[in-house]
Phi, psi and omega in degrees: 000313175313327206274312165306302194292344188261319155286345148297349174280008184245337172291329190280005198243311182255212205279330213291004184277287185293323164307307178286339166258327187287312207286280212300320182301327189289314183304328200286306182315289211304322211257308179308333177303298202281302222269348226270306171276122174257335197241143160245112181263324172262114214223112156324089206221163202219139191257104192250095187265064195300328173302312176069036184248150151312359208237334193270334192281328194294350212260291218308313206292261215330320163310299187271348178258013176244150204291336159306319199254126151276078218253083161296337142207178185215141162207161204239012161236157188283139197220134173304141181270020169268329164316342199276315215269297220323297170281025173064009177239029163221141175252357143237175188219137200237137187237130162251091177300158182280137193089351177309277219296316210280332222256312173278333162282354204227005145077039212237152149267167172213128196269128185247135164302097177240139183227099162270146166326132139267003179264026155215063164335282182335291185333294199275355199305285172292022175272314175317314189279344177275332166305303181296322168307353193269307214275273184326314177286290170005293212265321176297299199298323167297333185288306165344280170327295186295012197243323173298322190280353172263355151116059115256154179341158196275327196278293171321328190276321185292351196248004169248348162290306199239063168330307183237113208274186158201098155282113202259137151216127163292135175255155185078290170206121192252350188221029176025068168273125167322324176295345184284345201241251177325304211281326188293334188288278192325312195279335168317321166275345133336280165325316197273342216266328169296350188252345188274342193273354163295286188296335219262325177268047160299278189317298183307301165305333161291325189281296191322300183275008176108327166317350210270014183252304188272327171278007162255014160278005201214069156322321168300298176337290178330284176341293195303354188300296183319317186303013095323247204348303202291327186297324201281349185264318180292318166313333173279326193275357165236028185258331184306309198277351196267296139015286175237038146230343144284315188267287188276338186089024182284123174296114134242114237239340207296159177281124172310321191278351184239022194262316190309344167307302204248313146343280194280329181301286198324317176298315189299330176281324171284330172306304198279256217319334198277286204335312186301318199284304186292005178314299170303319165339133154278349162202133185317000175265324174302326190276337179309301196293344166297008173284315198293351196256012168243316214272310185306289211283339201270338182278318185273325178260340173312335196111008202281343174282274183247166174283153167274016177287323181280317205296171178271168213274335174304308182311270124045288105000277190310340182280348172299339202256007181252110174297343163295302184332289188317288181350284204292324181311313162352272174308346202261297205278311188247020118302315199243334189265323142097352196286164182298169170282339184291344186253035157220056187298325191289322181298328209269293167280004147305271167348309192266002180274316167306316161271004192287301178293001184275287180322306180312305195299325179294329156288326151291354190261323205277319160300351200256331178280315168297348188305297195316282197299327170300276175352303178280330164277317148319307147337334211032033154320134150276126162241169192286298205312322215258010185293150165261074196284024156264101189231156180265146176240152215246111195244209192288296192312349174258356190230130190279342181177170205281003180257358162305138166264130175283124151262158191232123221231119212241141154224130242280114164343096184320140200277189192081302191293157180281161180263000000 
């Protein structure tokens, strides 16, 4: 318990208080801000009408009446459709082959042209899907017609152009928002760097200053160094999310009352792991720079990009030994997803299997360190932990006058220490 109450008197002496709440709340605000429109429903687009028929202006309004497509210019020459694009102020380009009308009246195909940007993917997501919804109804309602003119029925025609419906409902996020994505990764990796760049000199600031010999009589302790850092961080994580679903509109569903569970396993884990990696350091500016050997593999194999369903199958794996995985399985199923904690019973005992091998290792470095320090006191070695460094100081007041004799007071050599 002493070991707890002395770290928060060290977090309250420094900065790590207001760095962990204050940066990820200002990253979450700045981002939930910029990102609040995620979807471009009307996407810029430019018309090349080689036909020049009444049947291509009418295609273009149908064209310009969906809700994705912009139709922002027309021309009636062939024009490159890379001219179109090169400044960005069209994100397609749609081609009316010459022969359209004649080709729809005569029951004929015509191949019609879309050149979308892809070098702005986001942008472009729904122009392809708008197009084509244009181009399918088109072609059912003209087969529809031809079929009403041979004498079968208005009803019977609809139902032999369109037999078969296909009802889509997106689940989760239907409007493929960035926040759900890019931003949670990001600002998660924000979080870690600040919380790993704390827990990773625990060890190293005990050894510098002498202490890590009398904390490694009390193992638990040691351990327990972390549970500040992990309480003040879950407090963060729910000032982040709270945060960016005010500011930004992030759909998030998850019970409040149950998020501090995978939460705080999530702070606790990361803590033992940054503690483990930073273990060897002789001083906390050396164990700092070891955040990249946490910060790299947790950006690239969590899923904060891409899924790890794409990774190769070693990889894969390896992303199980990481705690932002886990995080985000969290965040994904009972944030964005909304489900109980009871159906991530399998998630759970990942976290506590993960923090159990974390403990383990670490408690072998703590025999390995103690290994040392016998070792090194048999051997008569100076170590810093066994020095007494408390010394008197000799003022006026102590010395009653100038014909006093100083005594001087020898004392018997502690073992280990040199004579």
């Amino acid at each position: 318990m002493k070991a707890i109450i002395d770290e928060f008197k060290l977090i309250l002496q420094g900065k790590f208080i207001w760095i962990m709440l204050i940066a990820p709340l200002i990253i979450s605000a700045a981002f939930g801000f910029v990102f609040k429109n995620n979807q471009l429903n009307e996407a810029p687009v430019a018309v090349v009408d080689m036909d020049h028929s009444a049947y291509s202006q009418q295609l273009i309004e149908k064209l310009d009446a969906d809700q994705y497509i912009d139709v922002k210019y027309i021309t009636y020459n062939y024009m490159e459709p890379n001219s179109f694009l090169y400044n960005e102020e069209y994100f397609g380009v749609i081609y009316l082959p010459a022969g359209l009308e004649k080709a729809h009246t005569q029951g004929g195909q015509t191949n019609i042209g879309l050149y979308v940007d892809t070098a702005l993917a986001t942008a472009t997501t729904y122009l392809r899907n708008g197009v084509t919804e244009v181009i399918n109804t088109e072609n059912a309602s003209t087969a529809a017609g031809k079929l009403v003119a041979m004498g079968v029925s208005s009803a019977q025609a609809a139902n032999f152009t369109t037999g078969l419906s296909l009802q889509t409902r997106l689940l989760y996020n239907p409007t493929n928002n960035t926040l759900m994505s890019s931003v949670i990764g990001f600002v998660n990796t924000v979080f870690l760097s600040i919380l790993g760049g704390a827990t990773l000199t625990i060890v190293p600031r005990l050894r510098e200053q002498g202490l890590l010999a009398e904390a490694l009589r009390r193992p638990l302790s040691l351990v327990l160094r972390v549970v500040p850092y992990a309480i003040i961080a879950t407090i963060s994580m729910y000032v982040v999310m709270g945060c960016l679903k005010q500011v930004g509109g992030l759909r998030f569903e998850a019970n409040v009352f149950q998020l501090w569970i995978p939460f705080l396993m999530y702070t606790v884990s990361l803590s033992l792991l940054c503690m483990l990696v930073g273990w060897s350091a002789s001083s906390p500016a050396k164990a700092a720079g070891r955040i990249t050997m946490i910060l790299l593999p947790s950006f690239i194999l969590s899923g904060a990009q891409i899924p790890v369903a794409l990774l190769p199958p070693i990889l894969q794996q390896v992303s199980h030994v990481l705690p932002l995985s886990w995080h985000f399985k969290f965040l994904r199923g009972l944030g964005f997803r909304g489900g109980d904690l009871h159906y991530f019973g399998q998630e759970l005992g990942g976290f506590l299997i993960l923090i159990t091998s974390f403990l383990v290792v670490i408690f072998l470095l703590m025999l390995n360190e103690m290994r040392k320090i016998r070792k090194a006191e048999r051997d008569g070695n100076i170590h810093t932990d066994s020095i007494d460094t408390t010394t008197k100081v000799i003022t006026s007041e102590t010395v009653p006058s100038e014909s006093a004799p100083i005594k001087v007071s020898l004392t018997k050599n502690q073992p280990g220490t040199p004579k």
